[in-house]
C-alpha positions as CSV (number, residue, x, y, z in Angstrom):
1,X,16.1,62.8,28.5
2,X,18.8,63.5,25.3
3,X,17.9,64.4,22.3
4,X,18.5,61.3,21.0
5,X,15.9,59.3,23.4
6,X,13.3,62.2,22.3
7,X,14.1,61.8,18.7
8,X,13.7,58.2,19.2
9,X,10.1,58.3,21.3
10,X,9.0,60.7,18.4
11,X,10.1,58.5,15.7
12,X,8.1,55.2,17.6
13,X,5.0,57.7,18.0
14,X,5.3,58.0,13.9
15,X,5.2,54.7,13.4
16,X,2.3,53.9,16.0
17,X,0.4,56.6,14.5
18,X,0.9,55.3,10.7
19,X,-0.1,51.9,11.7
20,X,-3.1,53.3,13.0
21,X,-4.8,54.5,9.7
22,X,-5.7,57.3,10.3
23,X,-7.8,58.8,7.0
24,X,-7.1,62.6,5.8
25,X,-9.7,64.3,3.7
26,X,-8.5,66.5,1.2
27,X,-10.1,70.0,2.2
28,X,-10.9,71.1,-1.4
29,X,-12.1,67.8,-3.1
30,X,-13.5,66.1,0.6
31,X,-12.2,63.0,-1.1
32,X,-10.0,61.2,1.4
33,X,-6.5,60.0,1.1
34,X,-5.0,56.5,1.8
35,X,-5.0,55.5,5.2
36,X,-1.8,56.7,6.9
37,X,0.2,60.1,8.4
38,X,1.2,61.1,5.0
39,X,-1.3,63.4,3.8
40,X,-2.0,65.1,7.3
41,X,-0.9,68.6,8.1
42,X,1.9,69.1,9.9
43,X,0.4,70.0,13.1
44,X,-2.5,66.9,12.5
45,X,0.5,64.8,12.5
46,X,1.9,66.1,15.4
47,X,-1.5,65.2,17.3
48,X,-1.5,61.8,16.1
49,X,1.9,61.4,17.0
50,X,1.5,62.7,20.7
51,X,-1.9,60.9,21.1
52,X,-0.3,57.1,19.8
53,X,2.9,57.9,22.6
54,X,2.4,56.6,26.0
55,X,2.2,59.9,27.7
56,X,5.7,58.8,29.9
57,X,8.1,58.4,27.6
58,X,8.1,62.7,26.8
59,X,8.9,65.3,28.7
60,X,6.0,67.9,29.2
61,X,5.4,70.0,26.5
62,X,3.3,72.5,24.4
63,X,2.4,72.4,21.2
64,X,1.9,76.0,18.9
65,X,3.7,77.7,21.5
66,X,4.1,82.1,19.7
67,X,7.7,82.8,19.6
68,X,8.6,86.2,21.5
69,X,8.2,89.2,19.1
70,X,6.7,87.4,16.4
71,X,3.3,85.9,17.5
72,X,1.7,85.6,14.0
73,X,4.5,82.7,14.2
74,X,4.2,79.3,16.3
75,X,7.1,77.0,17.7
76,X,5.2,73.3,17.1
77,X,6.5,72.2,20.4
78,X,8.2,73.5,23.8
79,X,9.5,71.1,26.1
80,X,8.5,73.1,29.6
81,X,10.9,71.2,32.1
82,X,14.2,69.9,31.8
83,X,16.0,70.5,29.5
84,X,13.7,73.5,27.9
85,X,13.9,72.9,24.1
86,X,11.8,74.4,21.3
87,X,11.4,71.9,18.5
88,X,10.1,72.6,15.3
89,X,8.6,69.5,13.2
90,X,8.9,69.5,9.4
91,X,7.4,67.1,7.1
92,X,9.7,65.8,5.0
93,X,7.2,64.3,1.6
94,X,9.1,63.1,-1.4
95,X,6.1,62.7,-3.2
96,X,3.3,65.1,-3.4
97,X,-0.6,63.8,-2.9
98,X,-0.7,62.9,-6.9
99,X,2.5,60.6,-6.1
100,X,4.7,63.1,-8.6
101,X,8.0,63.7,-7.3
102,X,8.0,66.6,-4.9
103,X,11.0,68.5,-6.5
104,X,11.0,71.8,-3.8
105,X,10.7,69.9,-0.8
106,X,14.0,70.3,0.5
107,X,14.0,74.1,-0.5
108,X,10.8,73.7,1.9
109,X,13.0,71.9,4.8
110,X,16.4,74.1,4.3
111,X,14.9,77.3,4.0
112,X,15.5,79.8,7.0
């Protein structure tokens, strides 16, 4: 598998998972969102994702995988055959949850 093909089976999982409905409760309010994958965490989406794939069409992998020295810090997923990549997932919202323009996000996406 290239990148491209995983990038591509990841993408379809989005969409599957979307489609689905799943319902996110905000955690202070426990009023829930809009059906959808928007307002899930990152590593929520992740499981959605992975759980609406057809287990085939990935690679093995594990998901919140410490990084070597730093084991506060997780990897979201390591591919554990061929070809052994660490991927990390970020959300990419324009909008926050109050459908205001999300101004920082890409400070959140770019930063190191």
């Amino acid at each position: 598998m290239d990148l491209s093909e995983f990038v591509q089976a990841f993408a379809d999982g989005m969409k599957a998972a979307d489609v689905a409905g799943p319902v996110a409760v905000n955690q202070r309010s426990g009023v829930p969102f809009r059906p959808g994958i928007g307002p899930h965490t990152e590593s929520a989406t992740i499981g959605l994702v992975l759980a609406a794939l057809d287990s085939g069409r990935l690679p093995p992998m594990e998901r919140e995988v410490p990084y070597p020295r730093i084991a506060r810090q997780k990897c979201d997923l390591v591919v554990t055959g061929e070809p052994g990549w660490a991927i990390e997932v970020k959300m990419l919202r324009f909008r926050g949850d109050n459908n205001k323009p999300n101004d920082n996000m890409l400070l959140h996406l770019l930063s190191p």
